[in-house]
C-alpha positions in Angstrom: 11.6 36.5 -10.6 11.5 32.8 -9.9 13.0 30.4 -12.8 9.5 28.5 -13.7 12.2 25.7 -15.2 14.4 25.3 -12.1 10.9 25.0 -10.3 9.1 22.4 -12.0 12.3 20.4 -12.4 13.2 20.5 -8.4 8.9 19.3 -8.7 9.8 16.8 -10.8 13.2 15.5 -8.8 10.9 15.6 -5.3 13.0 18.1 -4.3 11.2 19.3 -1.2 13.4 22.1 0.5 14.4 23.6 -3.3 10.6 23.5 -3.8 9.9 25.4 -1.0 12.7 27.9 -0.7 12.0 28.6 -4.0 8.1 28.9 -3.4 8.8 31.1 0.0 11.3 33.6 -2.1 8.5 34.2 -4.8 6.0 35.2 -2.1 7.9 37.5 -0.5 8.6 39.4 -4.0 5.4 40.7 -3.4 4.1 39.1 -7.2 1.5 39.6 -9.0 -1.9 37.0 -9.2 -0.8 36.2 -13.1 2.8 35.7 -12.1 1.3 33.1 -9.1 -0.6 31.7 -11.6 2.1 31.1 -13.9 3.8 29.7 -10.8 1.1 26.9 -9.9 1.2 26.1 -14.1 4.9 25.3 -13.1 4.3 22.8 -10.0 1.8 21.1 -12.2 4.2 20.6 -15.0 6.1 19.1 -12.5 3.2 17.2 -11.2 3.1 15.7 -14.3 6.4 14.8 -14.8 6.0 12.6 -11.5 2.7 11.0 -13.5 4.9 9.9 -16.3 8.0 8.6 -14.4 5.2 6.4 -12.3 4.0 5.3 -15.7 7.1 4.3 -17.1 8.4 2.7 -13.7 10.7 4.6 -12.8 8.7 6.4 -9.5 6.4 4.2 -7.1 3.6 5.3 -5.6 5.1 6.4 -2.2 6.5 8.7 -4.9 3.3 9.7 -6.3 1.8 10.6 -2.9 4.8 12.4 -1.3 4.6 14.5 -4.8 0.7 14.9 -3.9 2.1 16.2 -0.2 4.4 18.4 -1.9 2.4 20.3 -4.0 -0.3 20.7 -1.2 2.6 22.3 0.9 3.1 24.6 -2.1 -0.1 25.7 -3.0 -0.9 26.4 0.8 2.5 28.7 0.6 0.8 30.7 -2.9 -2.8 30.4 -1.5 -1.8 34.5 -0.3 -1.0 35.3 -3.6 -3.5 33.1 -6.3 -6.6 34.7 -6.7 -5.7 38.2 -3.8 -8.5 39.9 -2.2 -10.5 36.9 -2.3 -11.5 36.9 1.5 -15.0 37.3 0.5 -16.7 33.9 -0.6 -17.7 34.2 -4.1 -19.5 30.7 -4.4 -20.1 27.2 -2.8 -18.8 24.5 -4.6 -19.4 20.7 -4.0 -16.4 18.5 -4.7 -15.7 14.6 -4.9 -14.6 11.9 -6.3 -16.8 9.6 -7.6 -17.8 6.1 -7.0 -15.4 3.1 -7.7 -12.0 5.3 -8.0 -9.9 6.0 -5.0 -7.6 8.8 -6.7 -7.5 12.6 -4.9 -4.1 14.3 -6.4 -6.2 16.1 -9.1 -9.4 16.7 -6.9 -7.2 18.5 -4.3 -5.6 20.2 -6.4 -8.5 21.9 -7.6 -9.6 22.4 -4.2 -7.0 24.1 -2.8 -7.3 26.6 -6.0 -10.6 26.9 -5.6 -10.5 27.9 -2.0 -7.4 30.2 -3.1 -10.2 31.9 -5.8 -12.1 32.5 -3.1 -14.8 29.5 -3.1 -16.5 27.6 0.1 -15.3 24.0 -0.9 -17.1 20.7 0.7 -15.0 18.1 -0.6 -16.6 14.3 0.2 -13.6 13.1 -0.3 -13.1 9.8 -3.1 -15.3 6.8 -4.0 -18.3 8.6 -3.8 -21.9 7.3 -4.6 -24.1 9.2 -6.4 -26.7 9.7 -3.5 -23.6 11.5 -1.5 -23.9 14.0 -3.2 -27.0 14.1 -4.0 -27.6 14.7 -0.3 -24.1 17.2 0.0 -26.1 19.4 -2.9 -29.7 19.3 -0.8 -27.7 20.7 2.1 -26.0 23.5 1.1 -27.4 24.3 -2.3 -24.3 24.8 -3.8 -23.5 26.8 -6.9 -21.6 24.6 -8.8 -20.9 20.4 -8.4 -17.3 19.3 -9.3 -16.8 15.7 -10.2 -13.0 13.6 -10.6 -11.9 10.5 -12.0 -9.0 9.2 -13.2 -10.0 5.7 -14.3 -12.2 4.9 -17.2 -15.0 3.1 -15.3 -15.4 6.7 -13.7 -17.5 8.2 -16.7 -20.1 5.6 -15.7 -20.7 7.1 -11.8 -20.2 10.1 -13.2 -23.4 10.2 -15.4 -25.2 8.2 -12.7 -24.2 11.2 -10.1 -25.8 13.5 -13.0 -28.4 11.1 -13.4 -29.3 11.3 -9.7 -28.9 15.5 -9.2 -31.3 15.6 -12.0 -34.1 12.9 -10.3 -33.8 14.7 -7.4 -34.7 17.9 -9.1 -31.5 19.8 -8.1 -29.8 19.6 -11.6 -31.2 23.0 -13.7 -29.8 24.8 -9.8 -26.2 24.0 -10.2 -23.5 23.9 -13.0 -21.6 20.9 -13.3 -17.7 20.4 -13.8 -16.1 17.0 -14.7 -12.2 16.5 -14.2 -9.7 14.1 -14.5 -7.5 11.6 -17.6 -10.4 10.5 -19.1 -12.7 13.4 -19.9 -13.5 14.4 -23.1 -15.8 16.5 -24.9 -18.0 13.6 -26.4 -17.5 12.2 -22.4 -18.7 15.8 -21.4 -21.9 15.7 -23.2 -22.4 11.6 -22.4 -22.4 12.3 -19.0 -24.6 15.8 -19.3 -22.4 18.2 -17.6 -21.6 21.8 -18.3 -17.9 22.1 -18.9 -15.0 19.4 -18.3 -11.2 20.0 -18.0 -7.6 18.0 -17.7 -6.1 21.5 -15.6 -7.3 22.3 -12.2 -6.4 26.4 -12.8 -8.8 25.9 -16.6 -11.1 24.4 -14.3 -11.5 27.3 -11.2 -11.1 30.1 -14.4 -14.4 28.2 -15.8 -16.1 27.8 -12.3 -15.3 31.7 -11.5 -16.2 32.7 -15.4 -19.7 31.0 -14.1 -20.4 32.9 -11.2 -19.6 36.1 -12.5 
């Protein structure tokens, strides 16, 4: 079994053959979908690691994306293994972040869970308005809207997106999800969503819990 420790360390150091060796072995021990998930829990302790050495200086943000790189590479490697058997499309989910912040690490993270869980995912990528997705929603008539933010100011296009969905008369059709630093409850309920996380694998366990 791989050492979860040794793993999120070598995430945390950058370390981007150890990473991967180490992700490749695991995979071919034929685990199980709890052990892969205790794997991603891992990268993401990592992950955050990397947020904390870029707060306190030590990491730049070449470091920050290369880290965002990395654990895209190693989520593509478990995508066989998180969430097995999910070949069949269990939901549609529309994904973005929104208007007036530009940050994506947490969004694709989610993503590339969710697609691993077996969702359709249209991500519309960052710095979204609200009438993107208003018009993203129209089209497919998704089950479930995801929304991200990292910065503060995001709350605000958040509840405006919300805002929108419901003028348009798509809101009582689709669950909503808010992620990213700033979310709360009291945010959650501000805003008018259904459910809000800080953990991309709380967030696809929520979005799955719905559909079932």
């Amino acid at each position: 079994m791989i050492d979860l420790k040794v793993l999120t360390e070598a995430v945390e150091g950058l370390e981007e053959d150890k990473v991967l060796e180490l992700l490749n072995e695991f995979v071919n021990s034929n685990p199980s979908e709890r052990e892969a998930q205790d794997v991603v829990s891992a990268c993401q302790q990592g992950m955050a690691k990397v947020g904390e050495l870029f707060e306190s200086g030590e990491y730049f943000i070449g470091d920050l994306i290369f880290a965002g790189e990395l654990l895209t590479q190693a989520l593509d490697i478990l995508k066989p293994v998180i969430g097995s058997g999910s070949s069949v499309k269990v939901g549609k989910i529309v994904l973005g972040t929104v208007e007036g912040d530009l940050h994506d690490i947490g969004k694709n993270i989610f993503r590339s869970m969710a697609e691993a869980a077996g969702f359709e995912v249209y991500d519309l990528g960052i710095d979204q308005k609200p009438q993107a997705f208003v018009a993203k929603v129209q089209e497919i008539q998704p089950d479930i809207v995801g929304m991200s933010g990292v910065l503060t100011l995001a709350l605000e296009s958040m509840k405006k997106t919300v805002d929108e969905l419901s003028n348009a008369g798509l809101r009582d059709n689709i669950k909503i999800i808010i992620g990213g630093n700033p979310v709360t409850e009291q945010a959650c309920q501000y805003i008018g969503a259904d459910a809000y996380t800080t953990n991309a694998a709380e967030g696809v366990k929520i979005c799955r819990n719905w559909i079932q």
